[in-house]
C-alpha positions as CSV (number, residue, x, y, z in Angstrom):
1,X,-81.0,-131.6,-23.6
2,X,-80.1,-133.9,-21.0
3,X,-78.3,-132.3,-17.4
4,X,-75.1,-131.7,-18.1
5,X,-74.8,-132.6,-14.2
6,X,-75.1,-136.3,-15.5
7,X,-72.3,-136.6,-18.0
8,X,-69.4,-138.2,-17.6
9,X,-67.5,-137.0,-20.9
10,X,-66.5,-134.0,-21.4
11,X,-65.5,-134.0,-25.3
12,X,-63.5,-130.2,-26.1
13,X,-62.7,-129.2,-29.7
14,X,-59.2,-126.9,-29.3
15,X,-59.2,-123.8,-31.5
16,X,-61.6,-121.1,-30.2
17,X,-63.0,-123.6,-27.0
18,X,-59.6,-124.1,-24.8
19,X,-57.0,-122.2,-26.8
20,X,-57.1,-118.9,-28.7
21,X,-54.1,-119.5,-31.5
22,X,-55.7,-117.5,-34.0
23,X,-53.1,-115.0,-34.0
24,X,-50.7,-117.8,-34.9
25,X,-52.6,-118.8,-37.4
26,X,-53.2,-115.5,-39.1
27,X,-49.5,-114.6,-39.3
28,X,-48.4,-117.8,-40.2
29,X,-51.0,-117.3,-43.6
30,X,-49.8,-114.0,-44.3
31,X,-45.8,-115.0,-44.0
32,X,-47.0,-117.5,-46.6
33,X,-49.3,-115.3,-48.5
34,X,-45.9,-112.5,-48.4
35,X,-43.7,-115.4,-50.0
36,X,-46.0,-115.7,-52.9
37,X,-46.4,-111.9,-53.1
38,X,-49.7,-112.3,-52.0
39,X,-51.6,-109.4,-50.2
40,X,-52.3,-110.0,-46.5
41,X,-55.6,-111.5,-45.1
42,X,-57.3,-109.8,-42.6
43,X,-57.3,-111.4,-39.0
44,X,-61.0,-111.5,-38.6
45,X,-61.1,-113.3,-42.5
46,X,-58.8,-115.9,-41.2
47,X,-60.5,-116.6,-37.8
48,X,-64.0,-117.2,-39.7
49,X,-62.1,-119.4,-42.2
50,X,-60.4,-122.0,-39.7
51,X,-61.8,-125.2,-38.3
52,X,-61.7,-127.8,-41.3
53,X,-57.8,-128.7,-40.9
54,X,-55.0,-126.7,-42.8
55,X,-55.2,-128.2,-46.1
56,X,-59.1,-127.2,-46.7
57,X,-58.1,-123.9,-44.7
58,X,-55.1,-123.0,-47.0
59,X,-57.2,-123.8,-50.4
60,X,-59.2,-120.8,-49.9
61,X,-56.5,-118.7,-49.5
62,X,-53.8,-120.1,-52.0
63,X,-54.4,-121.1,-56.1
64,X,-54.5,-125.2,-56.0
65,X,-51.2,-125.0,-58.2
66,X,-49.2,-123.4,-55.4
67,X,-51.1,-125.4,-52.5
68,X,-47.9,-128.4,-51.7
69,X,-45.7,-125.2,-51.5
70,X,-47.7,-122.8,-49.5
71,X,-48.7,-125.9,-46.8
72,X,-44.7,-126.4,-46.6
73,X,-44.1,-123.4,-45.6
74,X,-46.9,-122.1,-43.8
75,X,-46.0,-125.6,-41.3
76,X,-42.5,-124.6,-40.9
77,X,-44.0,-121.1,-40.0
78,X,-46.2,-122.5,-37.8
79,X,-44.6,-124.1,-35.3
80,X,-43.0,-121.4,-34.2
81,X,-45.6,-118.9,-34.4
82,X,-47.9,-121.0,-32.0
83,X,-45.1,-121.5,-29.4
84,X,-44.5,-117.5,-29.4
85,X,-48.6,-116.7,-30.0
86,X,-51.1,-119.3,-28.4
87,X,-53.3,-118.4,-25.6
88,X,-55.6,-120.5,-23.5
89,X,-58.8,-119.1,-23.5
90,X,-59.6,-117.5,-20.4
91,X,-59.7,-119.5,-17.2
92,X,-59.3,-122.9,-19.4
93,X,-56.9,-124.5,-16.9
94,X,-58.9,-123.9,-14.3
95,X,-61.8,-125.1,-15.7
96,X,-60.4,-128.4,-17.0
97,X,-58.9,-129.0,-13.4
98,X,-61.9,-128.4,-11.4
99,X,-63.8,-131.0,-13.9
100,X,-60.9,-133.4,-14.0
101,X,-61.1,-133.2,-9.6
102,X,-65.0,-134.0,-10.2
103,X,-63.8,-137.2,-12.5
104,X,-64.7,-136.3,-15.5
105,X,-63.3,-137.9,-17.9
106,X,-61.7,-135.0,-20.8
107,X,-60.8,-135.5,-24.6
108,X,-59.7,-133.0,-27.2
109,X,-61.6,-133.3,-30.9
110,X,-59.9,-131.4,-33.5
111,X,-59.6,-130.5,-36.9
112,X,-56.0,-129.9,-36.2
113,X,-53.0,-132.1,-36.8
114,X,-52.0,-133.8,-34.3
115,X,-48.4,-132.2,-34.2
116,X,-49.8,-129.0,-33.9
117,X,-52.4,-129.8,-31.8
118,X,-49.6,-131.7,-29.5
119,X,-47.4,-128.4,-30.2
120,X,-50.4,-126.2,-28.5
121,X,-51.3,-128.3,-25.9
122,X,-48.0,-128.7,-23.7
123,X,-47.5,-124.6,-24.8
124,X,-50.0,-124.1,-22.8
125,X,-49.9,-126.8,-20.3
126,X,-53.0,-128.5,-21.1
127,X,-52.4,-131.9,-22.5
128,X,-51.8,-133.2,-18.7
129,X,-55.5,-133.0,-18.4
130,X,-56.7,-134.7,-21.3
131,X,-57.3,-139.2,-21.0
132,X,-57.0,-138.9,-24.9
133,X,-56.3,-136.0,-28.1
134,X,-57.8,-137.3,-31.0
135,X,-57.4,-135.1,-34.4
136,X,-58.6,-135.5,-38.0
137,X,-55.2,-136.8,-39.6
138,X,-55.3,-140.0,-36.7
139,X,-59.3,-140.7,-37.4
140,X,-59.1,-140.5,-40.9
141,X,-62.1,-138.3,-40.8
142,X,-62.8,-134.3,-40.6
143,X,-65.5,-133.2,-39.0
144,X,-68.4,-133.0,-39.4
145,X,-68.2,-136.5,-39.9
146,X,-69.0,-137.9,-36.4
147,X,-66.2,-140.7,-36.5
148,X,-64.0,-138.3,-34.2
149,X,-66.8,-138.5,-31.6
150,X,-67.0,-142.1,-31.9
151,X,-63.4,-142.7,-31.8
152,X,-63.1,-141.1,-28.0
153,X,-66.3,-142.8,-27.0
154,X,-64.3,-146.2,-28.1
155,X,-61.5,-145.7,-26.2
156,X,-62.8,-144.5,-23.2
157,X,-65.9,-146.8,-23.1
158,X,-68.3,-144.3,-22.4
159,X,-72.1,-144.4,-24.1
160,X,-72.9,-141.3,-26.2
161,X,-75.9,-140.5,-23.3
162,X,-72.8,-139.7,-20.7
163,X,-71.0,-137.6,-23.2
164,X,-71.1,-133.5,-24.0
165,X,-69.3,-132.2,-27.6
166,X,-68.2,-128.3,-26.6
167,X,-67.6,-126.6,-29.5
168,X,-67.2,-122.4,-30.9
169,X,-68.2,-123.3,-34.7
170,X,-71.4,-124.6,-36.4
171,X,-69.1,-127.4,-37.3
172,X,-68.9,-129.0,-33.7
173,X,-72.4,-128.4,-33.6
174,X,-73.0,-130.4,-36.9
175,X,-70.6,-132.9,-35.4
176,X,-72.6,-133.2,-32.5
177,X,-75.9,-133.3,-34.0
178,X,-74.7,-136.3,-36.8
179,X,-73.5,-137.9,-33.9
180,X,-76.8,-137.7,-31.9
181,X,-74.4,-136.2,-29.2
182,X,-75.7,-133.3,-27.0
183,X,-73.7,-130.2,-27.3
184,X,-72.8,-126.9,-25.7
185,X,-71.8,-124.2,-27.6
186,X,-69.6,-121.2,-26.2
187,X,-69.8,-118.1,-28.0
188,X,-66.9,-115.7,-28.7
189,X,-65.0,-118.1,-30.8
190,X,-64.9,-118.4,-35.3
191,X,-69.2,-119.1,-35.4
192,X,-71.8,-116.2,-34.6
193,X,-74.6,-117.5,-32.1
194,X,-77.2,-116.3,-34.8
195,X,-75.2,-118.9,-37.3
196,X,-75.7,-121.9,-35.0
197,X,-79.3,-121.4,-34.3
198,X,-80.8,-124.3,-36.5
199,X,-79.2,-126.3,-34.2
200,X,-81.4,-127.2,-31.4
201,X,-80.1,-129.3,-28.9
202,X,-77.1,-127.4,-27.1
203,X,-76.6,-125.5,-24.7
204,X,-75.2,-122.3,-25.1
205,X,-72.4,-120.8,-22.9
206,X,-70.2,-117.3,-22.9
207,X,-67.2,-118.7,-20.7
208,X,-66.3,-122.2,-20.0
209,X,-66.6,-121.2,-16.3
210,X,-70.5,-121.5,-16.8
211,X,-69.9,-125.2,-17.7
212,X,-68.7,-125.7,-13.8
213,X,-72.1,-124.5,-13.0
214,X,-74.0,-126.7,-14.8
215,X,-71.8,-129.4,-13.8
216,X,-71.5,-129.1,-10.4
């Protein structure tokens, strides 16, 4: 893998890398799944389940003739609940200052829609740090597909050599890899380290604070 010292992109996914809004999401599936007369999912089944955007998220939990209903209300739920639940992952703002002082340039690739994503970001008071968001519903691609990847390097003109993808889920990594990007995993968030392993060419991390050291 190339010296991270060298890049000059710094490519984030959100859920489990930046922010922690799992809890936000879990309740906002069970208020849905308790409208239905559903029984509750357990928070650790609905961490392992996010990642591929609400729609495929909310098919494995709801019967496909219920799914326009459920996503309807789980969205109305979920505003809310991300306002009142989101965290940033520990020492995030920190992090993404220090690297934006160095003049790194910083993008956000998610899964998420961008309203959420949007409604997560200035929650936490992150989005100020970020040259560009780029989610799934504005690409017209989920990831894996690498188009996400190729969408920031467009817009901020920067090769794919000078760029990092820093993901939690074997799906960043299999973003990364498809897009012959090198990648840094950071464990902790909805993928096991032993799930990722096939995937050879990252880095792996416990705390974004380690990616100041490799940076610096």
């Amino acid at each position: 893998m190339n010296i991270v010292r060298t890049k000059k992109l710094f490519i984030f996914d959100l859920d489990g890398t930046v922010a922690d809004a799992y809890t936000a999401i879990w309740k906002s599936l069970n208020f849905t799944r308790g409208k239905f007369r559903l029984k509750p999912v357990s928070y650790n089944e609905a961490k392992r389940k996010v990642g591929r955007g609400d729609r495929l998220f909310m098919e494995m939990f709801f019967p496909k003739n219920k799914m326009e209903d459920a996503l309807d209300i789980y969205k109305k739920h979920h505003k809310k609940s991300l306002v009142r639940h989101s965290k940033q992952k520990k020492n995030a703002r920190k992090v993404l200052s220090i690297l934006a002082k160095r003049s790194k340039l910083l993008a956000i690739a998610s899964n998420r829609p961008y309203y959420f994503t949007k409604v997560i970001l200035k929650t936490l008071d992150m989005k100020k740090y970020f040259d560009i968001v780029a989610c799934a519903d504005q690409v017209g691609s989920i990831k894996p597909d690498p188009w996400i990847l190729y969408y920031v390097l467009r817009k901020l003109n920067v090769k794919i050599q000078d760029s990092v993808f820093i993901g939690d889920m074997g799906i960043d990594m299999e973003t990364a890899k498809r897009a012959a990007m090198d990648a840094i995993f950071i464990t902790g968030g909805s993928s096991s380290l032993n799930s990722v392993k096939k995937y050879k060419n990252k880095k792996v991390i416990k705390s974004l604070e380690e990616i100041l050291k490799l940076s610096s």
